[in-house]
PyMOL Python script that loads the backbone (N, CA, C, O; Angstrom):
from pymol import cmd

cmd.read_pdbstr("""\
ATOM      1  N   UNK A   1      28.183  13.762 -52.760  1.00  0.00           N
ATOM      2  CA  UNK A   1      27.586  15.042 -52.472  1.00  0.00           C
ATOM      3  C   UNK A   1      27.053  15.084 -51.039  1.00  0.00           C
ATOM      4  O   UNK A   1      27.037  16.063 -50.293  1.00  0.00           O
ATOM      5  N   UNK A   2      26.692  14.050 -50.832  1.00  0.00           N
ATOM      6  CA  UNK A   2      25.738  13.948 -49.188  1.00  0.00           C
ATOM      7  C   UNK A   2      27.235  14.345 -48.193  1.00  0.00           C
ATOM      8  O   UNK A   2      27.297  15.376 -47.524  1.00  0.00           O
ATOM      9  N   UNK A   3      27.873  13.766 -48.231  1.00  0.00           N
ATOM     10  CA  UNK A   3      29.110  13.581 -47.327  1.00  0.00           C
ATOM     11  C   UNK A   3      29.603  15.319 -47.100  1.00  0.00           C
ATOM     12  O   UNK A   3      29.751  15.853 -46.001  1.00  0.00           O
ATOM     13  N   UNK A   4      29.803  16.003 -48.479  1.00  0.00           N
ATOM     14  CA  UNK A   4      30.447  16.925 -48.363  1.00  0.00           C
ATOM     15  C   UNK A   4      29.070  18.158 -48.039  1.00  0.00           C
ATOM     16  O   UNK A   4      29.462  19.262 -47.662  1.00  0.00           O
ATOM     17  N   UNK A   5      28.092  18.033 -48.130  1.00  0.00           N
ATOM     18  CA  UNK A   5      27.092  19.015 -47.282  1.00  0.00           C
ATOM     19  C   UNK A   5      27.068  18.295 -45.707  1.00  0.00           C
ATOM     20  O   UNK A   5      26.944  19.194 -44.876  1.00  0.00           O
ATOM     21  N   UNK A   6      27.122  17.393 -45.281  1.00  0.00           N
ATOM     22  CA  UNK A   6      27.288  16.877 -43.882  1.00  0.00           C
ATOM     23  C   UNK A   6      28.610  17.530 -43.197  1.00  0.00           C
ATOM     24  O   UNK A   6      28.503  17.682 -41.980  1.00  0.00           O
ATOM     25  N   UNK A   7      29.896  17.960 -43.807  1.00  0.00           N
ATOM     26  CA  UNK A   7      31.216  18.263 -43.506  1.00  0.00           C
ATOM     27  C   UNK A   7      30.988  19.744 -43.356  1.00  0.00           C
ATOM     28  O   UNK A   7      31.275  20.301 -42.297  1.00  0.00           O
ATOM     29  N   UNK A   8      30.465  20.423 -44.412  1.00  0.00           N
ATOM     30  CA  UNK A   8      30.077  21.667 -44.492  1.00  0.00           C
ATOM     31  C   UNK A   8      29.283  21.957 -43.510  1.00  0.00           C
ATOM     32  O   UNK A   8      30.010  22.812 -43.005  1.00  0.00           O
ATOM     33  N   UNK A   9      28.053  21.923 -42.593  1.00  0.00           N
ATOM     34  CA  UNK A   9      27.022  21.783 -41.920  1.00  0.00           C
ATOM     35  C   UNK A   9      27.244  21.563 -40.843  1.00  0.00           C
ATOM     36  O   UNK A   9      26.735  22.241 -39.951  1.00  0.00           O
ATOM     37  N   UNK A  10      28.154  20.450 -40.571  1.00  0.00           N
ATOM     38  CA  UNK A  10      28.476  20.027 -38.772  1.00  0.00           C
ATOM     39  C   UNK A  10      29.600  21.149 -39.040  1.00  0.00           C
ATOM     40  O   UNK A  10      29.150  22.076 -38.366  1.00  0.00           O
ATOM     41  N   UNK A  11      30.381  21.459 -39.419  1.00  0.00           N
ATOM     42  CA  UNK A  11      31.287  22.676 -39.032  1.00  0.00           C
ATOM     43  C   UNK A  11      30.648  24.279 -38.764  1.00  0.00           C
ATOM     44  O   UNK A  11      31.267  25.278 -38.398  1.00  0.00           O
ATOM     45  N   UNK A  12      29.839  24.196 -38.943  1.00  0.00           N
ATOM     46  CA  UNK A  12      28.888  25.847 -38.808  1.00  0.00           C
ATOM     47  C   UNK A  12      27.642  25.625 -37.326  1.00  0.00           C
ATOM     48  O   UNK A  12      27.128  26.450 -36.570  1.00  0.00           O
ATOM     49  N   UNK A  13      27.550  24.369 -37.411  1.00  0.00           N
ATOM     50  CA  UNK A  13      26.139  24.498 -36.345  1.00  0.00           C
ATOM     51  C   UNK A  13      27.064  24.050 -34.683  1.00  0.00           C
ATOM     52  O   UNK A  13      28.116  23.415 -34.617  1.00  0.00           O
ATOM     53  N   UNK A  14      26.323  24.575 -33.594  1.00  0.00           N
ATOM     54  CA  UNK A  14      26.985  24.083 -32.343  1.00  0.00           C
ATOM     55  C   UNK A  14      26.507  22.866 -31.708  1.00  0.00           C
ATOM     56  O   UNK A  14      26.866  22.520 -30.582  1.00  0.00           O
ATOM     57  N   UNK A  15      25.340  21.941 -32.762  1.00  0.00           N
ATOM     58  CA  UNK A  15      25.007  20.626 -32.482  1.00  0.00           C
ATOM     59  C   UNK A  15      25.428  20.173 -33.486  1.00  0.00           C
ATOM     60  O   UNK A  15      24.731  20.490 -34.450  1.00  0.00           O
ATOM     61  N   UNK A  16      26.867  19.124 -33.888  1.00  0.00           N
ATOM     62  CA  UNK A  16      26.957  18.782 -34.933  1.00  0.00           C
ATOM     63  C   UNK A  16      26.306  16.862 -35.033  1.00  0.00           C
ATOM     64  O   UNK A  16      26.211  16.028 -35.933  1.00  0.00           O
ATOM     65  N   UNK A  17      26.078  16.894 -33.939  1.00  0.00           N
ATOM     66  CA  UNK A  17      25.215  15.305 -33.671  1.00  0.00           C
ATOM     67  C   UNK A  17      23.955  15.077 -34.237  1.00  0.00           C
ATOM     68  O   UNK A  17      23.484  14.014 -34.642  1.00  0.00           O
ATOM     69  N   UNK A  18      23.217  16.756 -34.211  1.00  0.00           N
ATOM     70  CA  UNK A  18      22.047  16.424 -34.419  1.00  0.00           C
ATOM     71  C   UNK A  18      21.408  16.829 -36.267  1.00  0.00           C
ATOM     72  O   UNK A  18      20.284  16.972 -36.747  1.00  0.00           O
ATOM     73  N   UNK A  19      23.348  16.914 -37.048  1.00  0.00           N
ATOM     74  CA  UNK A  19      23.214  17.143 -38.369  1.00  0.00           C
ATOM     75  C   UNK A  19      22.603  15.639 -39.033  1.00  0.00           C
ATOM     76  O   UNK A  19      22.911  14.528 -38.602  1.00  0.00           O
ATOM     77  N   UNK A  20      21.836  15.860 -39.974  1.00  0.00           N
ATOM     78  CA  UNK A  20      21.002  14.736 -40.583  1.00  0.00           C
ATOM     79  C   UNK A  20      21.206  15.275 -42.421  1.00  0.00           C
ATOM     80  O   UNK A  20      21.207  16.439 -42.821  1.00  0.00           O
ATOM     81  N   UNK A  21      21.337  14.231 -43.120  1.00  0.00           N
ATOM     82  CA  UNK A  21      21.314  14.486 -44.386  1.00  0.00           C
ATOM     83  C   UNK A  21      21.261  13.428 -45.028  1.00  0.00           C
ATOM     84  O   UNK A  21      22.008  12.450 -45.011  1.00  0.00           O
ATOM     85  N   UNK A  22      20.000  13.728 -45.826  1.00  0.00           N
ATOM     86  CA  UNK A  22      19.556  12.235 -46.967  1.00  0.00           C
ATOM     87  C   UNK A  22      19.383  12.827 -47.849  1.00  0.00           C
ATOM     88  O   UNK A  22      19.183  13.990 -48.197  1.00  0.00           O
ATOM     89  N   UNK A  23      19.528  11.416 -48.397  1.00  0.00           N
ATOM     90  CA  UNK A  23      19.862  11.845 -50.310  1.00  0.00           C
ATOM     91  C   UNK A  23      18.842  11.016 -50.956  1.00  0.00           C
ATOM     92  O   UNK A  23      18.695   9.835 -50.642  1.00  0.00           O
ATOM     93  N   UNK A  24      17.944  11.751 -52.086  1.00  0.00           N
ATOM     94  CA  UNK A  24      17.006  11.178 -52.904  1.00  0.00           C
ATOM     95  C   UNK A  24      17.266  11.114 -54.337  1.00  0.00           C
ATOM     96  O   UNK A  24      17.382  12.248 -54.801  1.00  0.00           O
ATOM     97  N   UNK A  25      17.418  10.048 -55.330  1.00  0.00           N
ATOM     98  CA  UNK A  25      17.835  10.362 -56.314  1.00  0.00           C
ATOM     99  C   UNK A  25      15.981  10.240 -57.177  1.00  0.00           C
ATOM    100  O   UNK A  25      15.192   9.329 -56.927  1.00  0.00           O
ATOM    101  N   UNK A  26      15.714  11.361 -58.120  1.00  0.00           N
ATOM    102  CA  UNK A  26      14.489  11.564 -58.636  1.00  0.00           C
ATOM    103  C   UNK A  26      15.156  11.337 -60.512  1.00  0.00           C
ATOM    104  O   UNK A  26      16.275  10.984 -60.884  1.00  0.00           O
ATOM    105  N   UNK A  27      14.358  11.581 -61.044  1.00  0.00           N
ATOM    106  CA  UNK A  27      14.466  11.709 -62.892  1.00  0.00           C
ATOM    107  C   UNK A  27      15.816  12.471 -63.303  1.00  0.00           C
ATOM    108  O   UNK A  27      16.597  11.978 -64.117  1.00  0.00           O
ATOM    109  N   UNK A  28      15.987  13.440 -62.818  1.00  0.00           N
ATOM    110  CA  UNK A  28      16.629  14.148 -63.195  1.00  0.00           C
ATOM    111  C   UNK A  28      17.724  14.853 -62.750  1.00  0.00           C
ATOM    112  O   UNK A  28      18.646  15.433 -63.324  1.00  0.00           O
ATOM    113  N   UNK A  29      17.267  14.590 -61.041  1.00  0.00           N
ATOM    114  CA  UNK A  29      18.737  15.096 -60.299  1.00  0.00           C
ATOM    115  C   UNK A  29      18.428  14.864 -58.820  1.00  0.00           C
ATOM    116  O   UNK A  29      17.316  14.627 -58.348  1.00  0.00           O
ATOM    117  N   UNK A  30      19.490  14.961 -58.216  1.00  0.00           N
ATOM    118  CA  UNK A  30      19.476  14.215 -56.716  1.00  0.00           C
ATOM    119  C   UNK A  30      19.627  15.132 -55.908  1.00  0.00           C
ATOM    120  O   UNK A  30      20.563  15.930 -55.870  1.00  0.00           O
ATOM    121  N   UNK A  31      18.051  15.024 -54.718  1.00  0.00           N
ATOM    122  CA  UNK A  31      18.209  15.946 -53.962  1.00  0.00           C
ATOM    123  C   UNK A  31      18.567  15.466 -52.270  1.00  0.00           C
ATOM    124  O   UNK A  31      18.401  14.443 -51.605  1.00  0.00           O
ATOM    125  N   UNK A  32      19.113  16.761 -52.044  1.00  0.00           N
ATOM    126  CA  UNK A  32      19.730  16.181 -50.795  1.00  0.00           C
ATOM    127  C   UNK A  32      19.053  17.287 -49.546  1.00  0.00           C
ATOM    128  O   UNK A  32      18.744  18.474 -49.646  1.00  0.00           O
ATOM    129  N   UNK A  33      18.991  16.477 -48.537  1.00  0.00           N
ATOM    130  CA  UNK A  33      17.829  17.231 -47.760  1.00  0.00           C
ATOM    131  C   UNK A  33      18.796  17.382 -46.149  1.00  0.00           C
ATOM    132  O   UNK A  33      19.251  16.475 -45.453  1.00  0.00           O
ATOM    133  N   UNK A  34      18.867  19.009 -45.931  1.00  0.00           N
ATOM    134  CA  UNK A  34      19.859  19.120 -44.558  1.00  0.00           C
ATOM    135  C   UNK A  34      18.740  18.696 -43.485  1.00  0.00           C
ATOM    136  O   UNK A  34      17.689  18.300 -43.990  1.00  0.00           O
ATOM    137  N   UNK A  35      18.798  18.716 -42.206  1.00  0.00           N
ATOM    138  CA  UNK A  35      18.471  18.907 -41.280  1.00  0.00           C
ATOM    139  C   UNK A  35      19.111  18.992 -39.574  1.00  0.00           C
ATOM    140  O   UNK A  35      19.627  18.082 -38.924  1.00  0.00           O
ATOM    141  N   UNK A  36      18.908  20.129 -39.253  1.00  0.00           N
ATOM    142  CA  UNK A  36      19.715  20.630 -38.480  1.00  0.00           C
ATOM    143  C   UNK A  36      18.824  20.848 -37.115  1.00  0.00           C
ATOM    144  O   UNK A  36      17.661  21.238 -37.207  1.00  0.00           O
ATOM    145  N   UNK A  37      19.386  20.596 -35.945  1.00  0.00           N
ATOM    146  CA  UNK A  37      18.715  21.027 -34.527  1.00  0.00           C
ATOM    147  C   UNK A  37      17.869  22.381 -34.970  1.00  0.00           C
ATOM    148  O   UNK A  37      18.013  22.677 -36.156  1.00  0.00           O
ATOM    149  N   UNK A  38      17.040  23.215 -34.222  1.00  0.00           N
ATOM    150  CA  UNK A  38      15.850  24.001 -34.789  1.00  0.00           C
ATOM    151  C   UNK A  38      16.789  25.156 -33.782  1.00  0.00           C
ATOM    152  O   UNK A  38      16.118  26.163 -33.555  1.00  0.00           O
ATOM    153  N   UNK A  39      18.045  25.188 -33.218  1.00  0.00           N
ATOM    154  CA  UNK A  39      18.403  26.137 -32.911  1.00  0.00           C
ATOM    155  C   UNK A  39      19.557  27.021 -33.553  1.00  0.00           C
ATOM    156  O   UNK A  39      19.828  28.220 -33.479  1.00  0.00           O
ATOM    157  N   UNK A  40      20.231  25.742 -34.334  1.00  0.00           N
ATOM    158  CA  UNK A  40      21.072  25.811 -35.428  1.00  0.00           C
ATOM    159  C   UNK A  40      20.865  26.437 -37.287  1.00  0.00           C
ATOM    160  O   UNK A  40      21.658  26.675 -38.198  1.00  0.00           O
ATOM    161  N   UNK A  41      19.268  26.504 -37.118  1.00  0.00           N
ATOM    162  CA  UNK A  41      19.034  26.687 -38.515  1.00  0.00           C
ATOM    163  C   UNK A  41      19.513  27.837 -39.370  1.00  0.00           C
ATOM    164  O   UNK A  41      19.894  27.975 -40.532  1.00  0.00           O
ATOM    165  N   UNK A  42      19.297  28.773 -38.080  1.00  0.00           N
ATOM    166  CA  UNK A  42      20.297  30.163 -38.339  1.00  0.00           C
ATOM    167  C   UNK A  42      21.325  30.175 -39.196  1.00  0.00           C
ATOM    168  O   UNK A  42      21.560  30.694 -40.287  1.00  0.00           O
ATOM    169  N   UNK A  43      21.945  29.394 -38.350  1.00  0.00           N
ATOM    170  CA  UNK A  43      23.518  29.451 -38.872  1.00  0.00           C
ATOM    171  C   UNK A  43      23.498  29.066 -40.010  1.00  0.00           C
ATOM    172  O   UNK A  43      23.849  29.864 -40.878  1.00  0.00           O
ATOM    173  N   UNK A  44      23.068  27.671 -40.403  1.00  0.00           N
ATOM    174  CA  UNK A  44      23.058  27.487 -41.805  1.00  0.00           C
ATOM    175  C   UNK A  44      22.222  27.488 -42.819  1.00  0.00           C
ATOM    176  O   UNK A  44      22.171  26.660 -43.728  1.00  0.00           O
ATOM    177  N   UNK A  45      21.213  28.923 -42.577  1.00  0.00           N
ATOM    178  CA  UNK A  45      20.809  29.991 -43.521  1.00  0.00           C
ATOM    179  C   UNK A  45      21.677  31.307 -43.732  1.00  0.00           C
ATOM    180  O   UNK A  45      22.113  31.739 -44.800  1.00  0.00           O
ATOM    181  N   UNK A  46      21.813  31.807 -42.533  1.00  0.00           N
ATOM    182  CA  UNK A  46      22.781  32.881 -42.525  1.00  0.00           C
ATOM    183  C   UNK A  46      21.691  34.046 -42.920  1.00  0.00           C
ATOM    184  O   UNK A  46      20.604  33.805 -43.446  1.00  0.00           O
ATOM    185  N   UNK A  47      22.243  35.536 -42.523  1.00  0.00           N
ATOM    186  CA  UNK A  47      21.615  36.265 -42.856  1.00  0.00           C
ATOM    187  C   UNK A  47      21.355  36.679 -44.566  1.00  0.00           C
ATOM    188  O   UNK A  47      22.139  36.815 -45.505  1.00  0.00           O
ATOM    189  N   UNK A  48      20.326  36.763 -44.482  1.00  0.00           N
ATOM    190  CA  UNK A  48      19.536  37.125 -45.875  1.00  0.00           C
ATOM    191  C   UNK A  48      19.800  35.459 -47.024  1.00  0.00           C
ATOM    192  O   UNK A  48      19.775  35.488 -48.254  1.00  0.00           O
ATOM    193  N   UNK A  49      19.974  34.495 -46.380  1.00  0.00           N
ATOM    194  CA  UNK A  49      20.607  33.215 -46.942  1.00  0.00           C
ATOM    195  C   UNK A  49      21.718  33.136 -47.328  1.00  0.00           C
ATOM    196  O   UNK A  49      21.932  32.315 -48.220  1.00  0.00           O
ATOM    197  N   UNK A  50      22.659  33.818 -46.893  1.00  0.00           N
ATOM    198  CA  UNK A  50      23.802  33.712 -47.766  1.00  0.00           C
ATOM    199  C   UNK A  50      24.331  32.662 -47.346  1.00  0.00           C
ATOM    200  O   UNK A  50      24.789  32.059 -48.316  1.00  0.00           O
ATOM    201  N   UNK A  51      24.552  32.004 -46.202  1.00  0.00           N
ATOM    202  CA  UNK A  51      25.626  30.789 -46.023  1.00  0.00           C
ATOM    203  C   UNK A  51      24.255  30.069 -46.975  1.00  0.00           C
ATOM    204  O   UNK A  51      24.754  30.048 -48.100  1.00  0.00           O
ATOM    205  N   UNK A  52      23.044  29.571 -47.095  1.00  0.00           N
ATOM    206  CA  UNK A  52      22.246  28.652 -47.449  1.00  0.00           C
ATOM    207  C   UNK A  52      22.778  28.594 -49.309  1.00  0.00           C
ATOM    208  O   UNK A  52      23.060  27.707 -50.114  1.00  0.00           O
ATOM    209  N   UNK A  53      22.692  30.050 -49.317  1.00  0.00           N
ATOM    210  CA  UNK A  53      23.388  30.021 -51.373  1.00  0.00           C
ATOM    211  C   UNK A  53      24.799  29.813 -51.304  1.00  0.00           C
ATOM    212  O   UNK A  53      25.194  29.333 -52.367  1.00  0.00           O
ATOM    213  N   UNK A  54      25.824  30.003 -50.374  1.00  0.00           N
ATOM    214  CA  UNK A  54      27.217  29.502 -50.494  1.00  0.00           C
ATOM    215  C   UNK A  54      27.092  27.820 -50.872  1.00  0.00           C
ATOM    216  O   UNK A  54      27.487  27.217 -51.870  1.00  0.00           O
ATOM    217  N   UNK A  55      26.298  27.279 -49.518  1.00  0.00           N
ATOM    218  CA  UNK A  55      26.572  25.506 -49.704  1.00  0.00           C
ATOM    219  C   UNK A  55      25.711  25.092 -51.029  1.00  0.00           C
ATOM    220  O   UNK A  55      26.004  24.053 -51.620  1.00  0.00           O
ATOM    221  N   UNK A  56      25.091  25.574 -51.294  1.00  0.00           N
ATOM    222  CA  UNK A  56      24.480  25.460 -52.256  1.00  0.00           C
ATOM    223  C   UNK A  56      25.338  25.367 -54.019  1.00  0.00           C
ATOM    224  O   UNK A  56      25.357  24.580 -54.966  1.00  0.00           O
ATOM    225  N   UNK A  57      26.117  27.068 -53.552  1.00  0.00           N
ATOM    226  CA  UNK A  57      26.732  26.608 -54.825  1.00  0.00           C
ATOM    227  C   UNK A  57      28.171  26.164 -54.727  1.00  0.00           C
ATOM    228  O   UNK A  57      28.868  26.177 -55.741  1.00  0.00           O
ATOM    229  N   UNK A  58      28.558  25.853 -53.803  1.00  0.00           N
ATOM    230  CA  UNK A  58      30.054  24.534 -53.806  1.00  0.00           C
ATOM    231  C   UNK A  58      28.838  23.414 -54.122  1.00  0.00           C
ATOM    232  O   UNK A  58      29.119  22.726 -55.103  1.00  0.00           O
ATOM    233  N   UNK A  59      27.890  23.173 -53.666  1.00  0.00           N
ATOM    234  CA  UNK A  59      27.428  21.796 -54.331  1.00  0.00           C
ATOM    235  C   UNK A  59      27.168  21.790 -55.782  1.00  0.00           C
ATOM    236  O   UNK A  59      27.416  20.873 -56.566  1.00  0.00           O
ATOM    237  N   UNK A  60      26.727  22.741 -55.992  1.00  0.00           N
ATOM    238  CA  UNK A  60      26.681  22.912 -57.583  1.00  0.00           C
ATOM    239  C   UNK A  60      27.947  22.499 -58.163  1.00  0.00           C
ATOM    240  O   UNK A  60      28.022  21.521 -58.908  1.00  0.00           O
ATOM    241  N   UNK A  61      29.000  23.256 -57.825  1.00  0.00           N
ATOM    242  CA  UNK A  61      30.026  23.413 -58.316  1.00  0.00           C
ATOM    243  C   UNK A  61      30.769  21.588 -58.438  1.00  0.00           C
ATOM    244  O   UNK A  61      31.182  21.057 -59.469  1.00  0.00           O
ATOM    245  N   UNK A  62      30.739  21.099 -57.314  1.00  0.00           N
ATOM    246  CA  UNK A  62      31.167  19.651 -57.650  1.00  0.00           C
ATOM    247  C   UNK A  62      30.121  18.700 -58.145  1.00  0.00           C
ATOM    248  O   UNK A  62      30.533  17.544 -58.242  1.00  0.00           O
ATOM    249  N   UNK A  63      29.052  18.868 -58.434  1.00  0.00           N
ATOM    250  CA  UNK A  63      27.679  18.370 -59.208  1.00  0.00           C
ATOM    251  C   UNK A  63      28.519  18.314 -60.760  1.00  0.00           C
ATOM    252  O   UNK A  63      28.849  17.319 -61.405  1.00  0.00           O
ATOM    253  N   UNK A  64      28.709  19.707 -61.062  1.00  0.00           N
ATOM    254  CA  UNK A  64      29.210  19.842 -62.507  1.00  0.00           C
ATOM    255  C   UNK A  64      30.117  19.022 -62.595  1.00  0.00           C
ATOM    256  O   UNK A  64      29.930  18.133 -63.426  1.00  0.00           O
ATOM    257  N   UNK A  65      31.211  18.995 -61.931  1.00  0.00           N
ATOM    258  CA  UNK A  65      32.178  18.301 -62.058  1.00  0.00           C
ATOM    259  C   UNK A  65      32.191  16.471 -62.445  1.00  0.00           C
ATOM    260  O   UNK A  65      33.102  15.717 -62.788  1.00  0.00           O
ATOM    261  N   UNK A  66      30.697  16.257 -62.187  1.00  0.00           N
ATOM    262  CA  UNK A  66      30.521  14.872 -62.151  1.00  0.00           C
ATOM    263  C   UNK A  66      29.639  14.663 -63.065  1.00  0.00           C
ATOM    264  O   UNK A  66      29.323  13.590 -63.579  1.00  0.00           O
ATOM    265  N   UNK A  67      29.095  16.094 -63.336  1.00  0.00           N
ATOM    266  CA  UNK A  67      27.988  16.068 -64.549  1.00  0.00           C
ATOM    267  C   UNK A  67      26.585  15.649 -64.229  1.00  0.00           C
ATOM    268  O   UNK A  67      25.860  14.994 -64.977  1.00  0.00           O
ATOM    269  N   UNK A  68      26.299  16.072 -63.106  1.00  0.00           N
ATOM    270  CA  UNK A  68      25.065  15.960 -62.501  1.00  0.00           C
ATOM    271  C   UNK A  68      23.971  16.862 -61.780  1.00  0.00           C
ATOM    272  O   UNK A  68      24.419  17.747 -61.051  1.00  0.00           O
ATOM    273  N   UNK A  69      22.859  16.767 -61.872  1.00  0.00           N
ATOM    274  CA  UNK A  69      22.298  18.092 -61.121  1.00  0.00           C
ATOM    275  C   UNK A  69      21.502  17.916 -59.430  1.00  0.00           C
ATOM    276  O   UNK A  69      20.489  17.262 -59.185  1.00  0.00           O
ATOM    277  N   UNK A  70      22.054  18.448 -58.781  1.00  0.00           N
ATOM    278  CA  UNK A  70      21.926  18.710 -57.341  1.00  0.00           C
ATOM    279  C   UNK A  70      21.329  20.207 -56.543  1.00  0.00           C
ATOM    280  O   UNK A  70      21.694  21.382 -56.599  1.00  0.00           O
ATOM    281  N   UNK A  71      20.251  19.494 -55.810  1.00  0.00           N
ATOM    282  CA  UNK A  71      19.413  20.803 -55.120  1.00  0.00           C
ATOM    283  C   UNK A  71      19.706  20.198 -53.949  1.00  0.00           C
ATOM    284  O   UNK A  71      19.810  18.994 -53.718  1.00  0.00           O
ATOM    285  N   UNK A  72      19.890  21.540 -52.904  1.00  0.00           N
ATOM    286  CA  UNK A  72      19.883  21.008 -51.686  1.00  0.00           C
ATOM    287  C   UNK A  72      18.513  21.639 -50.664  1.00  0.00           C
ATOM    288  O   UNK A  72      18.307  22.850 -50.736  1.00  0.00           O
ATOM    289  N   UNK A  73      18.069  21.221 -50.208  1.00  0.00           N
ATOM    290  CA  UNK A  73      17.072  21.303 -49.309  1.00  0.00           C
ATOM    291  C   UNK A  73      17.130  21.467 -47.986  1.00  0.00           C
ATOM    292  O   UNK A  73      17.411  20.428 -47.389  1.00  0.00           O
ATOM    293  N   UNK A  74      16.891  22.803 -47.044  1.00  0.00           N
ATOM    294  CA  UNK A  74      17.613  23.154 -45.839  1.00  0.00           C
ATOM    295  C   UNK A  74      15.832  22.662 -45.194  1.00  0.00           C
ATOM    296  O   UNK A  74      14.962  23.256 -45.831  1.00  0.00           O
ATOM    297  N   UNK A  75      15.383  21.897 -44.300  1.00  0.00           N
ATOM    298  CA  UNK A  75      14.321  21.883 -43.900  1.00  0.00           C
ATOM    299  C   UNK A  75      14.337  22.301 -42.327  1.00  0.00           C
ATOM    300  O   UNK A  75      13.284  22.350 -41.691  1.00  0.00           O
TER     301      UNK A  75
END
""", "prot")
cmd.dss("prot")
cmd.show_as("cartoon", "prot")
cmd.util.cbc("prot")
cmd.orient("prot")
């Protein structure tokens, strides 16, 4: 999951060096935390969040697939 929000993320922002993403696994499901240059955040919120609920739910979507639950965290 980390890999494929890192792929997703450096392709949308115009610093893709300064993409960062860690992964925490807790009780119940593993969260994964973006972080992006503070000029880039835009982009991967998007207006009204929509790119932020797109990556969100392709992560969902291959979460299920593995049978697991995944939040992602844009900080």
């Amino acid at each position: 999951m980390k890999e494929l929000v890192e792929i997703i993320a450096k392709a949308l922002v115009d610093n893709p060096d300064e993409v960062a993403v860690t992964e925490k696994v807790k009780e119940k499901a593993i969260i994964i935390e973006l972080k992006v240059a503070p000029s880039d955040t835009g982009k991967v919120i998007g207006k009204q969040g929509r790119i932020a609920k797109s990556i969100r739910a392709v992560v969902k979507a291959a979460a299920t697939k593995e049978d697991k639950k995944v939040i992602v965290e844009i900080m």
